[in-house]
LOKE-160654 format. One record per residue (C-alpha): chain; x, y, z; residue number from 1; residue in three letters. Coordinates in steps of 0.05 Angstrom, whole numbers, plus 5000, padded with zeros to 4 digits. Layout:
ATOM   kette      x      y      z    nr   rest
ATOM       A      X      Y      Z   NUM    ALA
...
% end
This chain:
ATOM   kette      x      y      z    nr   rest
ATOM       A   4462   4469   5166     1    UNK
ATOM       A   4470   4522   5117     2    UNK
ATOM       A   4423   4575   5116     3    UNK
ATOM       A   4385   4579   5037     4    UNK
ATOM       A   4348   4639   5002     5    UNK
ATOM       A   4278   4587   5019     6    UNK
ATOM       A   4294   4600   5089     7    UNK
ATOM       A   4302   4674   5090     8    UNK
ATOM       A   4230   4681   5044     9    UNK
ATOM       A   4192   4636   5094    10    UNK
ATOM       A   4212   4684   5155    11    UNK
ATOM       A   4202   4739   5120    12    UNK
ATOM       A   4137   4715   5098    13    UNK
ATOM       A   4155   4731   5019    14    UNK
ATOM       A   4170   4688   4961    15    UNK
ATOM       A   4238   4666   4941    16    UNK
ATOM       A   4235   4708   4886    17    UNK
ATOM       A   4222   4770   4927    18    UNK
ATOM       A   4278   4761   4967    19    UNK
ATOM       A   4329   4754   4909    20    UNK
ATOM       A   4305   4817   4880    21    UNK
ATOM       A   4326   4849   4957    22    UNK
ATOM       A   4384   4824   4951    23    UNK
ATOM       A   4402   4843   4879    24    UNK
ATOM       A   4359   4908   4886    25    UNK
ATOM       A   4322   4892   4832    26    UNK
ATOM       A   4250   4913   4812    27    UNK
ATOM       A   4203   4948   4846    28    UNK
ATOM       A   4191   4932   4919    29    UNK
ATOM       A   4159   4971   4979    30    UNK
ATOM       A   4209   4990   5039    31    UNK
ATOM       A   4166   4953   5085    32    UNK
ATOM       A   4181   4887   5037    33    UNK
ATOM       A   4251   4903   5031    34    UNK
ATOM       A   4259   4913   5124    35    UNK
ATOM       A   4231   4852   5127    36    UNK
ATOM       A   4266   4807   5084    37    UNK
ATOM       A   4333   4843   5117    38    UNK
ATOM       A   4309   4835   5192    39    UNK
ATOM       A   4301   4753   5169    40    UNK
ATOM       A   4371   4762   5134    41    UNK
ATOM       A   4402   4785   5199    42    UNK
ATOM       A   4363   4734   5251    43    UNK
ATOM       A   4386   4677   5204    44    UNK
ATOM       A   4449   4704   5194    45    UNK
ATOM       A   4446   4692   5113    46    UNK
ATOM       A   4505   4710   5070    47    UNK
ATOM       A   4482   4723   4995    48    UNK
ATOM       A   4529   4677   4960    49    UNK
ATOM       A   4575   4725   4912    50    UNK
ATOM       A   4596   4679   4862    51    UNK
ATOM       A   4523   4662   4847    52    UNK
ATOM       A   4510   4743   4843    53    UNK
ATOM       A   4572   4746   4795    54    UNK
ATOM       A   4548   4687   4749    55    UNK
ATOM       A   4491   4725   4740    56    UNK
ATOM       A   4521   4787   4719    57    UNK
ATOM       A   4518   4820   4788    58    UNK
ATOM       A   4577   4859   4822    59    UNK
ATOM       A   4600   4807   4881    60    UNK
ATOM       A   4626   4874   4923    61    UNK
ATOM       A   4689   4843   4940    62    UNK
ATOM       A   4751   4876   4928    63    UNK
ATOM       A   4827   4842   4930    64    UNK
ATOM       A   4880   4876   4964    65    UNK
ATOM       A   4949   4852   4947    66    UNK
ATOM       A   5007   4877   4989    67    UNK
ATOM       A   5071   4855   5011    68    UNK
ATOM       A   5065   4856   5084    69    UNK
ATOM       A   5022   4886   5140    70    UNK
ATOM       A   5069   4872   5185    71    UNK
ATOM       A   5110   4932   5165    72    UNK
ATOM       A   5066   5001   5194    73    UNK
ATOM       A   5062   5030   5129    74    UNK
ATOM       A   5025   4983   5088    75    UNK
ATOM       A   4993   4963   5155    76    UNK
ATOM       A   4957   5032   5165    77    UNK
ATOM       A   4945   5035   5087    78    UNK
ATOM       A   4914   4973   5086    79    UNK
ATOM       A   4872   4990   5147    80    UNK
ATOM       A   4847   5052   5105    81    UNK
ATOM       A   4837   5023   5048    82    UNK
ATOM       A   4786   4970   5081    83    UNK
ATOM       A   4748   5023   5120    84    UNK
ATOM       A   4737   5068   5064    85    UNK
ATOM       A   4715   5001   5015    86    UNK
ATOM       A   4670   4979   5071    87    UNK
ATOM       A   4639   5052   5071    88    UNK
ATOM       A   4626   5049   4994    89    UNK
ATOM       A   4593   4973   5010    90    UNK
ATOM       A   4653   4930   4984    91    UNK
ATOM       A   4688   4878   5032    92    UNK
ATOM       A   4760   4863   5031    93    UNK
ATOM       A   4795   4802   5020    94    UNK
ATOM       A   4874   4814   5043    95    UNK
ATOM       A   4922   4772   4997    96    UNK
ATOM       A   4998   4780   5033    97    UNK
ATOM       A   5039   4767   4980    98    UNK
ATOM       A   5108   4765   5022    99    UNK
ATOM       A   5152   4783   4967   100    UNK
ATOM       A   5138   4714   4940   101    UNK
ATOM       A   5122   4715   4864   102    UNK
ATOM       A   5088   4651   4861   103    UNK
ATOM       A   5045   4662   4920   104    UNK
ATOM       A   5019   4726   4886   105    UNK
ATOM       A   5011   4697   4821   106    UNK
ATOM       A   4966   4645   4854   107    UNK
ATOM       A   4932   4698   4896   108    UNK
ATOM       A   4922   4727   4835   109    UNK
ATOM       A   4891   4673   4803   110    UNK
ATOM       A   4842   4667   4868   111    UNK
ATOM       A   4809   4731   4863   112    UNK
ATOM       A   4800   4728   4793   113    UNK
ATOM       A   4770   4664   4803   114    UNK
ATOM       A   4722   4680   4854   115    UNK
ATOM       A   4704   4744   4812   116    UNK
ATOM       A   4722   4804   4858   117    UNK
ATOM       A   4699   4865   4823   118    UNK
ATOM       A   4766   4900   4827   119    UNK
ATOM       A   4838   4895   4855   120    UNK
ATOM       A   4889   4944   4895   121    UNK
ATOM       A   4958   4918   4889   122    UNK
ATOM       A   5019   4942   4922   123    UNK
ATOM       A   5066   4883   4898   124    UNK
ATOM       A   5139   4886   4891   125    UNK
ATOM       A   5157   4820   4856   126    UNK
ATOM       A   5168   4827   4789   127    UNK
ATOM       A   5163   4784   4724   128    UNK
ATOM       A   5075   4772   4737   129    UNK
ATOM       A   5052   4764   4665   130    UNK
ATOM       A   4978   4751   4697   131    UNK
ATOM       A   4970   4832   4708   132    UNK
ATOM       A   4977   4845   4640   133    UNK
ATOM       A   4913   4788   4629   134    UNK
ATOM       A   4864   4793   4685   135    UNK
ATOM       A   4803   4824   4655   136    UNK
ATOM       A   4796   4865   4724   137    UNK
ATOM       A   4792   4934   4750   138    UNK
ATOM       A   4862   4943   4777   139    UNK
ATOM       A   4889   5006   4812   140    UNK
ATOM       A   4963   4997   4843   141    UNK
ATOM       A   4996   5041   4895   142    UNK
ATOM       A   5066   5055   4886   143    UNK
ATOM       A   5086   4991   4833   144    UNK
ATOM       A   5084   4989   4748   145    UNK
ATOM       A   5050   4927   4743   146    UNK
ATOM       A   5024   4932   4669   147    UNK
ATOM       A   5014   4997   4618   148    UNK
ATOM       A   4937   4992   4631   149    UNK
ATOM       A   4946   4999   4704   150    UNK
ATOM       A   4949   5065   4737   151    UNK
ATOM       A   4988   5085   4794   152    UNK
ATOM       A   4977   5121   4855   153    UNK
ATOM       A   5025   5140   4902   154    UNK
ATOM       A   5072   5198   4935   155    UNK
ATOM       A   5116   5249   4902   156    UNK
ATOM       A   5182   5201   4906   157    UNK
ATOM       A   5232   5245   4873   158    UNK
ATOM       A   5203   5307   4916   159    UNK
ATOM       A   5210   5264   4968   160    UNK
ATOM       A   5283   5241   4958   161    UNK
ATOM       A   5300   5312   4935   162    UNK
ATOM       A   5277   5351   5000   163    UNK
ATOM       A   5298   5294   5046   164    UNK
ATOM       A   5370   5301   5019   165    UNK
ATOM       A   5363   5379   5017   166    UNK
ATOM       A   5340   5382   5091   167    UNK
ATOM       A   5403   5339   5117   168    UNK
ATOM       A   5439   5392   5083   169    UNK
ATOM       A   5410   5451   5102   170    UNK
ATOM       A   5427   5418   5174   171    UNK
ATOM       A   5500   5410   5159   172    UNK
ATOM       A   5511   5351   5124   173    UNK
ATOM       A   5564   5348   5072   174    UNK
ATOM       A   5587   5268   5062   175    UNK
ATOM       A   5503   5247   5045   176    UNK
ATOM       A   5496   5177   5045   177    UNK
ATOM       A   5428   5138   5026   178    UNK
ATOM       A   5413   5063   5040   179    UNK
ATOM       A   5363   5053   4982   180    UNK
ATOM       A   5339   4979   4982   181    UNK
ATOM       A   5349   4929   4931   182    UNK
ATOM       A   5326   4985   4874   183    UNK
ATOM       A   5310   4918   4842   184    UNK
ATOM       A   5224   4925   4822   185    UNK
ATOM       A   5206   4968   4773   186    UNK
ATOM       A   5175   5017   4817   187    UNK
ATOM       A   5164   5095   4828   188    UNK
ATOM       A   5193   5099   4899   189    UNK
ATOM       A   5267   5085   4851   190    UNK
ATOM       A   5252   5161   4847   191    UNK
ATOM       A   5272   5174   4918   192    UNK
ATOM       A   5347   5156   4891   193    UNK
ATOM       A   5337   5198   4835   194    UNK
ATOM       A   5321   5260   4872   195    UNK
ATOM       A   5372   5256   4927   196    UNK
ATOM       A   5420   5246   4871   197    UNK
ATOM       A   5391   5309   4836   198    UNK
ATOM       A   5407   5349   4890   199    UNK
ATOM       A   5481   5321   4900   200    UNK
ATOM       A   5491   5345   4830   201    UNK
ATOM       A   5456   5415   4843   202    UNK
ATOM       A   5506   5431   4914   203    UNK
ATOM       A   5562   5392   4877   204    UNK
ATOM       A   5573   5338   4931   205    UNK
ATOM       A   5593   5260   4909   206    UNK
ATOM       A   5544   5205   4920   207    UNK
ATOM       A   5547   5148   4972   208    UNK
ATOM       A   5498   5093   4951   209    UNK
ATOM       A   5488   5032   4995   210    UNK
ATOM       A   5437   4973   4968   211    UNK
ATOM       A   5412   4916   5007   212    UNK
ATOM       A   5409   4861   4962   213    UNK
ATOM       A   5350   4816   4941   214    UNK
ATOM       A   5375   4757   4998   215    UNK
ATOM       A   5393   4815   5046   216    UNK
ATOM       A   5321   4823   5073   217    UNK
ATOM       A   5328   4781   5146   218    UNK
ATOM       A   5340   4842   5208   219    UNK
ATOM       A   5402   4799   5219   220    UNK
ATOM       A   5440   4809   5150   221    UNK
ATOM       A   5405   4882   5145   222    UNK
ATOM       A   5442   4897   5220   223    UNK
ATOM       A   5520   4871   5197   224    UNK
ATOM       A   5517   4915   5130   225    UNK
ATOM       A   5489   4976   5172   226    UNK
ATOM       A   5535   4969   5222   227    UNK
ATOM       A   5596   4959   5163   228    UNK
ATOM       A   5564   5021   5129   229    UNK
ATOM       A   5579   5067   5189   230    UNK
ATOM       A   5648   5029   5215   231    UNK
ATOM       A   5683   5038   5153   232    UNK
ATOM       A   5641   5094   5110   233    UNK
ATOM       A   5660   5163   5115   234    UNK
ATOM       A   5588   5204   5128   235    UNK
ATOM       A   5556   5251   5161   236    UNK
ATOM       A   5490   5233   5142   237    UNK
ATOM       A   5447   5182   5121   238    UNK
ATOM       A   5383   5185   5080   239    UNK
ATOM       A   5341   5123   5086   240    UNK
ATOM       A   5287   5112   5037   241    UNK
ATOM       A   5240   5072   5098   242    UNK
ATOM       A   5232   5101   5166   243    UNK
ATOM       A   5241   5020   5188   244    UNK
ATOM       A   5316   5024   5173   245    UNK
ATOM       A   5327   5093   5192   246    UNK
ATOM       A   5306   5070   5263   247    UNK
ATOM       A   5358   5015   5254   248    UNK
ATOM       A   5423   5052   5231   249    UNK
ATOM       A   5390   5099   5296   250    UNK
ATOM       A   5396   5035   5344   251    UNK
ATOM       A   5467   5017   5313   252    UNK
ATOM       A   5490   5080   5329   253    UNK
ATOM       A   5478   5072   5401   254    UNK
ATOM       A   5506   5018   5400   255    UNK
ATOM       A   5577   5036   5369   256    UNK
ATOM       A   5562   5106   5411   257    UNK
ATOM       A   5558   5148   5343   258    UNK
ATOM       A   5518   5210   5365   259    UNK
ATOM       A   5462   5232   5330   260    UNK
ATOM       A   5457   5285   5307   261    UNK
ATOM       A   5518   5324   5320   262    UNK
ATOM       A   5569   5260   5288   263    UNK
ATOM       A   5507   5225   5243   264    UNK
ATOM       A   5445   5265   5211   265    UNK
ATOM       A   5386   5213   5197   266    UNK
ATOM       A   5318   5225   5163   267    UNK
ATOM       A   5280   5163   5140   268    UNK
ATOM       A   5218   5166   5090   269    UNK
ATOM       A   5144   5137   5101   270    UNK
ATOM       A   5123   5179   5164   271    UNK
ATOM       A   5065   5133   5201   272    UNK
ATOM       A   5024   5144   5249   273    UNK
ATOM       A   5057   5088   5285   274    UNK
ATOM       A   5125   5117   5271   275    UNK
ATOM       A   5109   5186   5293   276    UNK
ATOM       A   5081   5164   5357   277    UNK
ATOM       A   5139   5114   5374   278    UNK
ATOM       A   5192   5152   5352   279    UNK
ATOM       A   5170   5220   5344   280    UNK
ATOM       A   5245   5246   5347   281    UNK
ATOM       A   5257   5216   5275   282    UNK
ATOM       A   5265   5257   5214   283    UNK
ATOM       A   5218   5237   5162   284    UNK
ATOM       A   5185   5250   5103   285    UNK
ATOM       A   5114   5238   5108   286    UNK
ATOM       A   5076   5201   5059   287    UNK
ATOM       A   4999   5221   5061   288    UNK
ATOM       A   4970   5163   5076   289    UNK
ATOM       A   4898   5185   5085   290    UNK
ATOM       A   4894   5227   5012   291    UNK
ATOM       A   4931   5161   4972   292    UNK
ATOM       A   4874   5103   5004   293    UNK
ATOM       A   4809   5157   4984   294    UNK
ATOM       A   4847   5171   4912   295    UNK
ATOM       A   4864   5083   4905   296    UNK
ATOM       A   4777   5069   4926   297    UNK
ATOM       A   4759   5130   4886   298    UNK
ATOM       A   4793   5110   4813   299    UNK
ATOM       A   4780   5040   4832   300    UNK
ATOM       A   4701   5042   4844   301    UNK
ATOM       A   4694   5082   4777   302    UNK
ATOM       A   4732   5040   4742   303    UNK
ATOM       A   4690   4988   4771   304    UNK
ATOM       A   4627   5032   4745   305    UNK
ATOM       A   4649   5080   4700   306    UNK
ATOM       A   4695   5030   4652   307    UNK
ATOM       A   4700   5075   4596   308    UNK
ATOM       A   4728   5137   4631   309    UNK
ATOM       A   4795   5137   4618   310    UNK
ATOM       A   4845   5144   4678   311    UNK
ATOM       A   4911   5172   4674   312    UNK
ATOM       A   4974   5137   4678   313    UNK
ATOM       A   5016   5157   4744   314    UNK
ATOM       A   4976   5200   4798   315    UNK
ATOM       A   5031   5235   4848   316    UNK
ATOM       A   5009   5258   4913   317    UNK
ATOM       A   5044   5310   4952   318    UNK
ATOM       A   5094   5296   5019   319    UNK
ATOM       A   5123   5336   5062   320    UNK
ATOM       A   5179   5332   5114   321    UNK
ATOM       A   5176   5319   5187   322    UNK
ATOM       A   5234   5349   5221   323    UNK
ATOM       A   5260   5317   5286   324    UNK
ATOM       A   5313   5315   5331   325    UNK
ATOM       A   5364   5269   5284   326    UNK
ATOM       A   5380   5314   5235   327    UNK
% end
């Protein structure tokens, strides 16, 4: 049976109205009031219902977080930050995975809107999700334009793609090649193309783009172009704009015995703690993790309580590289 607000006031030994103003910090109450209606709280094991605090005008301290996967380390430790820090300020996380499935964020969207979370983080890269531009919500996104009155937090991508493509250079490389996803969302980490091509232009070297297209996201399909890529491309060095492929095209090298670094320079981009511990030979360029989750709570909460503060648009955070052993 379902623990009610009655319950909690008759082991506490207050009224029922006592006990809502606990819960809502409301009024004037003495601590020894307030312990004991949380001691009966926690014996009972009552969960203030949030909708009910949001249909009264309270703040239901639940936060959405909408990202593509956890599964890859990057969002995965992002995500784990993000939650921590929330759960420090009082907010609780609800994790929406949106998959890279536009109609499964659209209704995730819908969800947390419904259920009133005071504020969302989104990392999404679908596209075409009119519903950002409506929801009435606090929204901070890392790393994706998802409407004009959103603002965006995330690393220094054309630094990044810049220094990345400077360093396999500085290391010998002449024939720079760069696998650069589908370049398909409308997203600030396109920058990492545009700087590595800036610096092309600045040394005067030609550019070799490779794309994996929207359908070419299983490891199988991702494995045959990588491997065509270094059978039949003439580089020296490859600039991939995720540390998850770099450790691929590292593996396919083995394989064809291409040997890194003296025939193939690699530096990927991201820079985990996961990655760094598993494959701490791997160039990188390191996002800062850490700095972007306290900057995503910190505009989010005071948007959350400080609405008419304006924010500004696009909030780049620096990176720096990680030099291994494959470049």
């Amino acid at each position: 049976m379902a623990i009610k607000l009655t319950d909690v006031a008759k082991k506490a030994g207050v009224s029922s109205t006592t006990v809502s103003r606990v819960i809502n910090n409301y009024g004037s109450l003495s601590q020894k009031t307030i312990n004991k209606v949380h001691v009966a709280m926690e014996e009972l094991n009552y969960q203030p219902n949030s909708l009910a605090r949001s249909l009264q005008g309270k703040n239901t301290q639940l936060i959405g977080l909408i990202f593509p996967t956890i599964a890859h380390p990057f969002f995965g430790e992002l995500v784990e930050q993000l939650e921590t820090k929330l759960f420090e300020r009082g907010y609780k996380s609800i994790l929406c995975d949106s998959s890279q499935n536009k109609e499964k964020e659209r209704n995730y969207l819908k969800m947390l809107a419904a259920n009133q979370v005071d504020g969302i983080v989104a990392g999404s890269h679908n596209l075409g999700i009119e519903e950002y531009e409506m929801v009435e919500l606090p929204i901070i996104s890392f790393d994706r334009y998802l409407a004009d009155n959103i603002s965006i937090v995330g690393s220094d991508n054309y630094q990044g793609g810049y220094i990345a493509t400077e360093t396999l250079y500085k290391n010998g490389g002449r024939k720079i090649g760069i696998i650069a996803g589908s370049n398909v969302s409308d997203s600030p980490t396109n920058d990492r193309l545009n700087g590595h091509l800036a610096f092309l232009k600045e040394v005067g070297l030609e550019p070799n783009i490779f794309y994996f297209a929207p359908f070419e996201n299983s490891l199988a399909l991702k494995k045959m172009k990588i491997k065509q890529i270094l059978l039949n491309q003439n580089i020296d060095s490859l600039f991939c704009t995720d540390d998850l492929t770099a450790t691929l095209v590292i593996n396919i090298c083995r394989e064809l015995n291409i040997d890194i670094p003296s025939q193939l320079k690699v530096i990927g981009y991201d820079g985990t703690q996961f990655m760094q511990n598993y494959f701490p030979d791997l160039a990188t360029i390191v996002q800062p993790i850490q700095e972007a989750s306290d900057l995503l709570v910190d505009l989010l909460i005071q948007r959350i309580t400080q609405p008419e503060i304006p924010l500004e648009k696009t909030y780049k955070l620096p990176i720096k590289v990680l030099t291994g052993r494959t470049v």
